[in-house]
N, C-alpha and C positions, 0 to 999 in steps of 0.2 A: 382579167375581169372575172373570169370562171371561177380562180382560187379567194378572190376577194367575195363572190356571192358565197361560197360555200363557207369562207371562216363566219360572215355574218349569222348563217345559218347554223352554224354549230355553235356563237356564242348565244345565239338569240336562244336556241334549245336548252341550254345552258342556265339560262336564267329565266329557263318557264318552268324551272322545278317547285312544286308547291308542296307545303307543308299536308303529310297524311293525315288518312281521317281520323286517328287516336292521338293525333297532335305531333307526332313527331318529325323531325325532321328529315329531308334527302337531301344529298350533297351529287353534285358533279363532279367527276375529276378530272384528269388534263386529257383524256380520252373521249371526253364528253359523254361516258357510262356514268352510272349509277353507285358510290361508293355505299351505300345501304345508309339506313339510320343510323341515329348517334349511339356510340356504345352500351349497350347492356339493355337496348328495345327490340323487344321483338312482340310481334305480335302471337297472344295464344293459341296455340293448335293450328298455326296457318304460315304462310310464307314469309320470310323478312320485307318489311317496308319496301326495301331497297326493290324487290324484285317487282312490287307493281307499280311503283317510280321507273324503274326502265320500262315499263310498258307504255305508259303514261306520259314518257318522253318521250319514246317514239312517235306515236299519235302526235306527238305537238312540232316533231321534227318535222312530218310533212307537213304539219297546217304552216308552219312557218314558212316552208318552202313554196306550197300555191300563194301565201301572201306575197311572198316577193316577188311571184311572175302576176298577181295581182296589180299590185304598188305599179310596175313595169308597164303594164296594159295600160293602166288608167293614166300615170302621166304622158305615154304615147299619146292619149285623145287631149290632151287639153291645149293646144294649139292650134290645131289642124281646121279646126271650124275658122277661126279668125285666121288664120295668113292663108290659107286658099281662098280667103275672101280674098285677102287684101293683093294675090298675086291676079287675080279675075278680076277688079275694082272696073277698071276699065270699060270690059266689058259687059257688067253688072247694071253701068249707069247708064251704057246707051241701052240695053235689052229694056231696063224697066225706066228710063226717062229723067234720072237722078241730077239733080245742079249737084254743083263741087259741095254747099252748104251739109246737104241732106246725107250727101256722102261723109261727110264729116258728121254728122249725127251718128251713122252707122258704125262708122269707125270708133266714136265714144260711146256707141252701147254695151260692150263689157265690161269697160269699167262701171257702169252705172247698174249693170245685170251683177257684177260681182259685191260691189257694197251693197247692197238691196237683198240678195237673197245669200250671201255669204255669214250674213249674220245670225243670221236663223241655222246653219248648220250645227252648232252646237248644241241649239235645244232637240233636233232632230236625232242627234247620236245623243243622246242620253235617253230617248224614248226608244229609238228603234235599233242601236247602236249603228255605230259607223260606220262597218263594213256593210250593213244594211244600206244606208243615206249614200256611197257611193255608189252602189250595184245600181239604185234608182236614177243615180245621175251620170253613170254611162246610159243608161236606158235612155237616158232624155238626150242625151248628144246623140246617139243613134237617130233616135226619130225625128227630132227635130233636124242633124243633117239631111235624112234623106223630103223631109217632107218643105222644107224652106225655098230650095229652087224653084219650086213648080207653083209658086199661089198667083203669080202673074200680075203682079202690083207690087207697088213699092212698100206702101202700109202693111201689107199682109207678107212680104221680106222680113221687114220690121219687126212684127208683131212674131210670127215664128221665129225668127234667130234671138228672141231670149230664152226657147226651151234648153238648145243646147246647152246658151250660155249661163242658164240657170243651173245645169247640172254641171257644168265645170267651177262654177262658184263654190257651192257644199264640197266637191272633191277640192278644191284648192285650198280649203281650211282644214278640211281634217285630214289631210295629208300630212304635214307635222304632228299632229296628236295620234296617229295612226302609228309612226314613227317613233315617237319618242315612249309609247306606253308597250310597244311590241320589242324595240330594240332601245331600250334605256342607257345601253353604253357603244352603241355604235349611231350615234345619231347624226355622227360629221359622212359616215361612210354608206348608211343609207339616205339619208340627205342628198349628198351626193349622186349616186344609184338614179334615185327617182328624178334626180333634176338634169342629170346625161341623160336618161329617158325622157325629159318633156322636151328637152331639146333636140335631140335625135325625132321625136314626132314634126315638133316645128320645122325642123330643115327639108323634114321628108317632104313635110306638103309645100313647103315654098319649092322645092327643086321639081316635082312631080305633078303638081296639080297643070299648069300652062301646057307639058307635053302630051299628058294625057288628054287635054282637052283637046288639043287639035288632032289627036289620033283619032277621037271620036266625031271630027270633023268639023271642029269648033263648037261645040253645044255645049254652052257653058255652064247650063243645067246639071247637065251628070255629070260635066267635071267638079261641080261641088257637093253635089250625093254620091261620089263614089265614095268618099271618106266616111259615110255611115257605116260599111264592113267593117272596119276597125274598131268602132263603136261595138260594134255585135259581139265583135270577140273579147272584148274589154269587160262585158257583162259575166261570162262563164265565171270567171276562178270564184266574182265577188259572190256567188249565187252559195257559196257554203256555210258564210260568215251572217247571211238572212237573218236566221234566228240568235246572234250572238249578241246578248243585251247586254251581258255581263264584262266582267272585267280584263284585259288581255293578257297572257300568262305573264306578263313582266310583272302585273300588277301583284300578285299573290306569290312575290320570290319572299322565300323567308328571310329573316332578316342577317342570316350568314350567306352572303356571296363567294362563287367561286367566277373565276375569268380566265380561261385558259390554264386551268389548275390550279389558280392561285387564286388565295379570299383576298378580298379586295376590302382594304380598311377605309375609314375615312381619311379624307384629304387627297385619296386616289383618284385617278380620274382626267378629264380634260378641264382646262381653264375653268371652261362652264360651270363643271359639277364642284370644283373648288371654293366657288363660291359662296357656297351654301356648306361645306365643308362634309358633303352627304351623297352616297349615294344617290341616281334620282328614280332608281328604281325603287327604294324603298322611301319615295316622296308624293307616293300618290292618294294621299289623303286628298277628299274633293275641298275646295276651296270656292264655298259658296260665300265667304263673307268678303273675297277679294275685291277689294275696288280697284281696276285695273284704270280708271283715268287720274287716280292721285299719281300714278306711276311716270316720270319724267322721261324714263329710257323708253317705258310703251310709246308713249307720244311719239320719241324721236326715232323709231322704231318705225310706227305710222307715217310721218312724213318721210323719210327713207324709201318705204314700200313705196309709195305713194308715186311720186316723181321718179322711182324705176321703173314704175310701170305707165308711166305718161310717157317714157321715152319707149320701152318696149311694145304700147300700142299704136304710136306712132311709126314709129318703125316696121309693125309690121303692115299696117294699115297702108303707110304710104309711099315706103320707103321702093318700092317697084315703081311707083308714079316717079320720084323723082329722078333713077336712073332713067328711065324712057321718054322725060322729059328731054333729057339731054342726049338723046339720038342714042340711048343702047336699045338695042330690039326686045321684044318682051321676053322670051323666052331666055336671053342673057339676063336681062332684069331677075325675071325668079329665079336665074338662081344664084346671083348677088344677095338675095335676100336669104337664099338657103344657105350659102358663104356664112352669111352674119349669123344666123341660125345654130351653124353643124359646129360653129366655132364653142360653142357652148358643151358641145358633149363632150369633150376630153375636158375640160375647166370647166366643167361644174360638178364632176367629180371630186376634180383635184382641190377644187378652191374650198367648199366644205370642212376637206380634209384637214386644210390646211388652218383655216378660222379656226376649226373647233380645239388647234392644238396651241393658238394664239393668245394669250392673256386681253391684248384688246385686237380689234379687228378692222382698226381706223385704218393702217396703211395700205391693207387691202379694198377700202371703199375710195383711197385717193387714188389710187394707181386706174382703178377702173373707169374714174371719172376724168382722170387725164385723157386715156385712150379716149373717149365721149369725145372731147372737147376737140380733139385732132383729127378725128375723124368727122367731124361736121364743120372745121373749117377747112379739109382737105374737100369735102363736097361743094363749097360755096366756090373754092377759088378753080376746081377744076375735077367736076364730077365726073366725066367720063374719061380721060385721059388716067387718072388717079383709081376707078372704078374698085378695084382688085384692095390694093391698099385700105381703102377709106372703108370699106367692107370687111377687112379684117379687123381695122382699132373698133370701130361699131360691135365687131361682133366681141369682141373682147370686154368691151361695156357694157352690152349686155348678158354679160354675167351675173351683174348685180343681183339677179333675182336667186340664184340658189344662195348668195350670202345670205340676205335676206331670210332667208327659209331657215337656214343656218345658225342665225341669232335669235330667230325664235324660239326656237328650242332648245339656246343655252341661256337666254335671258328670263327663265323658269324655270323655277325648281323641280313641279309635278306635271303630270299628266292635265291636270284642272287645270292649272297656272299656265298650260303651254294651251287648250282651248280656248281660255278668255283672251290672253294674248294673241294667238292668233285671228281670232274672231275679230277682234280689237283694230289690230294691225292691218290685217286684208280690208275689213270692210270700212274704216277709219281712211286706207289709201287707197284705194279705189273711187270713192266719193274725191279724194285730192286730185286722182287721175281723170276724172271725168271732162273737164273742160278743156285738155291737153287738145287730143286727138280733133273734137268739133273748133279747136281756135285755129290750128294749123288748118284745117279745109277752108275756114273763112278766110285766114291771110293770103291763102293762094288765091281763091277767087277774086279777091277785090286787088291782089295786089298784081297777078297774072306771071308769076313767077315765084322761085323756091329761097330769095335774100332772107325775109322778114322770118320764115317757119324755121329756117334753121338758125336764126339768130335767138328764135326764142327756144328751140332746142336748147342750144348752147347754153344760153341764160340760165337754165332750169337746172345742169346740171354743178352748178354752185350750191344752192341750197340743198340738193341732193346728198353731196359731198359731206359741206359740215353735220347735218343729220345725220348721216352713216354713221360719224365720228364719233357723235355724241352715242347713238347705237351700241356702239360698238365695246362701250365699255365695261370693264368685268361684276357688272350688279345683276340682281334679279329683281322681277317686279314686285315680288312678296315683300322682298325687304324696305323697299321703295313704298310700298304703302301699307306697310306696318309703320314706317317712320311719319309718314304723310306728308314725303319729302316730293 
């Protein structure tokens, strides 16, 4: 893991060499120094180019290096708020008085807090840039965890648990466009990174939150404001990038690439960048005339997200209740759900990796919705006996969300093209995931058992499937709505 952050960081340095201020160019070499300007430049009466290009790298060597324990922090938070909920449910609804209905509201208020205010993240990082728009939306998970336990009503639960989930929205969109304009040729391997870090958070709090709270003596107040610390910490690295309006050093690589010592011609690249037959770091021309709903594969892109994330809010929302339904004790429940959780941090590395080096990406969204579909009839016919099992193929399913993340960012050419798309896609599925989470609360209540919700699990992840499919295959949206196909 150590040697995989550090190569990223030394290609990502690599390709934040910018053209000097007399025009000429710096080259990298297989060293990751500074091979000087192009023959027969120099500047008069002063040092060779080359020599304040290796200054100039260095400075950007560390800034890439706090981004990546950035990137790291901040996907750490964006779980933790919803599945320490959802490992506390329980006790949430007797403290504040909750029917199954309401609890099911609650459970579909991310998705509803994520299309809602996730689509505004784009206009946000282009006024205040994005390193900005997430430093403020760890802020907002910070405060909003620590100050939501304590309003002492349900309404005012409600009403504070969209701060948090207002600033994991914006971080959840510009977390590919962060990616793809900072590390334009490692976009499967920080992809990856960031999405073993959001699952590594999610597992923590489903495993941690229930023991922690009875340590504290059951007060299940500050077993859900203790995760505002986390929060806290996730704010520092972003606190550098404040004033960054401007463009991230992938953006200004001149138009000779080097990559581990070697220039990198067209055609080079993974699937993705194949595509377009172009680097995509030299693709970041903004793309204000994109119309990204001509686009067939965004759509199916959008419904993909969509229905992964109706099972992953599901899942974390409920998925404790239905173990404990069936006589497992709570503290085994959380961490069943942390099981289904941790399963994502080695495979959401790998799976990235392996997409972005896939021409299509279809058999990777079938395999993951087979596992779905086995895992939710291994619960109907025998949830606690099976527990271990049916918690591993779930967890394996839900992976689908770093795919996801992963075809965003090769179903784009540029940096623009992967904010409209993502913007597109997040807040387009999330708006599909909305009614997931509140229909499963209602079919338990009225139906007083777990038959109907997980039939409609099941159900769901059919169209899920053929949408991946369709996802999955080797176009970008530019090209898709330059055709007006």
């Amino acid at each position: 893991m150590a040697g995989e952050e550090s190569r990223t960081v030394a290609s990502t340095t690599t390709c934040a060499a910018a053209p000097a201020s007399d025009g000429t160019e710096t080259r990298e070499g297989p060293a990751g120094g500074t091979d000087g300007p192009e023959p027969g430049h120099r500047e008069a009466g002063g040092p060779e180019v080359g020599d304040r290009g290796a200054g100039r790298s260095g400075t950007r060597a560390w800034t890439v290096r706090l981004l990546v324990v950035g990137i790291v922090l901040a996907a750490l938070n964006l779980r933790p708020a919803i599945v320490s909920l959802g490992a506390l449910l329980e006790e949430v609804r007797t403290g504040l008085g909750m029917s199954g209905t309401v609890a099911g509201l609650l459970t579909s208020l991310p998705s509803l807090c994520f299309a809602v205010f996730g689509v505004t993240a784009p206009r946000l990082a282009r006024r205040f840039g994005p390193g900005a728009v997430v430093c403020a939306g760890m802020t907002a998970i910070g405060a909003g965890l620590l100050i939501r336990p304590f309003t002492g009503s349900t309404a005012g639960f409600l009403a504070v648990s969209a701060l948090p989930l207002m600033g994991i929205a914006v971080s959840n969109v510009l977390m590919p466009v962060i990616v793809k304009q900072w590390f334009p040729d490692r976009v499967g391997s920080m992809t990856g990174l960031y999405s073993m870090a959001l699952a590594l958070g999610t597992a923590l709090a489903a495993a941690v939150t229930v023991p922690v709270t009875e340590a504290l003596g059951g007060n299940w107040e500050s077993g859900l404001a203790l995760w505002a610390a986390l929060a806290a910490a996730a704010v520092l690295p972003w606190l550098l990038f404040l004033g960054e309006r401007g463009r991230a050093p992938a953006e200004r690589t001149p138009a000779r690439e080097w990559h581990r010592g070697e220039r990198r011609t067209p055609g080079e690249g993974t699937p993705g960048e194949r595509v377009s037959g172009r680097h995509p770091a030299r693709e970041q021309a903004p793309a204000p005339g994109l119309r990204i709903t001509r686009s067939r594969t965004a759509w199916a892109l959008a419904v993909f997200f969509g229905l992964q994330a109706t099972a992953a809010y599901i899942t974390m929302g409920w998925m404790p209740q239905i173990f404990r339904d069936a006589g497992v004790p709570a503290s085994t429940a959380g961490l069943l759900l942390a099981l289904i959780m941790v399963m994502g941090v080695p495979l959401a590395f790998v799976i990235p990796r392996v997409a972005a080096r896939l021409p299509h990406q279809g058999p990777i969204v079938v395999v993951l919705g087979a596992s779905g579909l086995a895992g939710y009839a291994g619960l109907y016919f025998a949830p606690a006996a099976g527990a271990l099992a049916w918690a591993l193929l779930l967890g394996i399913a839900n992976c689908a969300f770093p795919l996801a993340l992963t075809m965003v960012g090769m179903r784009a050419r540029s940096g623009a093209g992967v904010a409209k798309l993502s913007a597109f896609a997040q807040s387009t599925g999330y708006l599909i995931s909305l009614p997931g989470p509140l229909l499963v609360g209602v079919l338990y209540q009225h139906s007083g058992g777990w038959g109907l919700p997980l039939a409609l699990m099941a159900a769901l992840l059919i169209p899920q499937m053929v949408a991946g499919v369709l996802a999955g295959r080797a176009r970008t949206v530019e090209e898709e709505a330059a055709a007006g196909r």
